[in-house]
Structures are given as structure tokens and as C-alpha cells.
C-alpha positions as CSV (number, residue, x, y, z in Angstrom):
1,X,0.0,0.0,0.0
2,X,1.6,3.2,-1.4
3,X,1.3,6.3,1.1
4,X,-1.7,8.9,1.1
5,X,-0.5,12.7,-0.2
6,X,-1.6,15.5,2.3
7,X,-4.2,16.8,0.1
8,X,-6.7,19.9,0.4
9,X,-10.6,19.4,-0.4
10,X,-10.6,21.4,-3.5
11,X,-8.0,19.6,-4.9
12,X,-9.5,16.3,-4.3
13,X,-12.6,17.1,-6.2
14,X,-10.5,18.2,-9.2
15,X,-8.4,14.7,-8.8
16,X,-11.9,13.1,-8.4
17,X,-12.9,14.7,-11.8
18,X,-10.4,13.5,-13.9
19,X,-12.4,10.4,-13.6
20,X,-15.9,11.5,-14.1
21,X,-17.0,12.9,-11.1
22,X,-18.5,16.0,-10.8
23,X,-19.8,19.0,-8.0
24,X,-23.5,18.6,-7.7
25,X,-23.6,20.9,-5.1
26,X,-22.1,22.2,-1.6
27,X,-23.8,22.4,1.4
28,X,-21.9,24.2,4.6
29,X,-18.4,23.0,4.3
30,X,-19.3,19.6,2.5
31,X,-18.9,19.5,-1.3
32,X,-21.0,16.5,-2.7
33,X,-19.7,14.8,-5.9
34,X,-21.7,12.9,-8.4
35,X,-20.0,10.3,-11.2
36,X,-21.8,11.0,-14.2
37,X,-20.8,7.6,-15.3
38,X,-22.5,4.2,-13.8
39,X,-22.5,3.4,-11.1
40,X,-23.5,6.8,-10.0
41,X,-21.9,6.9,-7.1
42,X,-22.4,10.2,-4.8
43,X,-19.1,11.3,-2.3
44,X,-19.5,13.7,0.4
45,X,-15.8,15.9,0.2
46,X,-14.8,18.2,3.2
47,X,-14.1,21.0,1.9
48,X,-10.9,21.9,4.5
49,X,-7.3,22.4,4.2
50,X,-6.4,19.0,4.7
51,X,-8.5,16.0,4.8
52,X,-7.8,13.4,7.2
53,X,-5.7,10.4,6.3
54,X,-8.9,8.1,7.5
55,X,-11.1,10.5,6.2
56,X,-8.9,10.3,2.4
57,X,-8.9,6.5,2.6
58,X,-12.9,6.3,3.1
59,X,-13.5,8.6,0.3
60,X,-10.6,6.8,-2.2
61,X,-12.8,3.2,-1.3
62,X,-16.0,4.6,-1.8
63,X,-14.5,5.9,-4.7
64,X,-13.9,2.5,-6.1
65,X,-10.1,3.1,-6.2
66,X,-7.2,1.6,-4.7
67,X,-4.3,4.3,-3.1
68,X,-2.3,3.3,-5.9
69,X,-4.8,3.9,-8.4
70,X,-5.6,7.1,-6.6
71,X,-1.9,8.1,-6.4
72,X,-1.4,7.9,-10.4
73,X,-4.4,10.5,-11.0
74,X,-3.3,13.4,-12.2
């Protein structure tokens, strides 16, 4: 298992949309992510400086990705 990057909210959503997924909307500090492709998965971001390395994890598996799949995004 290849190590987690410390990586912002914002940034995580433009990772997260190099793969299809998109804003559908924000609510408070919460960005909520869409994948217009099946299976339309929804992911709930944080929208702080730096997300949690538990926190990252949890979204990257609900993501359907492994960390080294998640590492080679761009």
C-alpha cells in the first residue's frame, strides 16, 4: 500500500474529476460529488485544508479506487 499525499478538499474534487466525477452541489463546508458515469456513485468531500488520512482512505474506497490507483491521478 503506497502512502496517502496531504491533500486539500478542492483539490481532491479536481483529482476526483479526472475520472468523471462531478460537483452537484455544496452544502456548509461539505462538497457533494456525483460520477456521471454508472455506477453513479455520490461522495461527500470536506471542503478543508487538509483532509484526514482516515477521512482520504474512506472517500478513495467509496471511490472504487485503490491508493495506488488514486496516487497515479493526475
Amino acid at each position: 500500500m503506497s502512502r496517502l499525499p496531504v491533500i486539500s478538499g478542492k483539490n481532491l474534487c479536481k483529482k476526483l474529476g479526472n475520472i468523471g466525477y462531478l460537483i452537484d452541489h455544496q452544502t456548509g463546508s461539505h462538497i457533494i460529488l456525483r460520477n456521471e458515469n454508472s455506477p453513479f456513485r455520490r461522495l461527500t468531500i470536506p471542503n478543508h485544508k487538509e483532509i484526514a488520512k482516515g477521512t482520504l482512505r474512506a472517500i478513495i474506497k467509496q471511490a472504487g479506487l485503490t491508493s495506488d490507483e488514486f496516487n497515479n491521478l493526475e
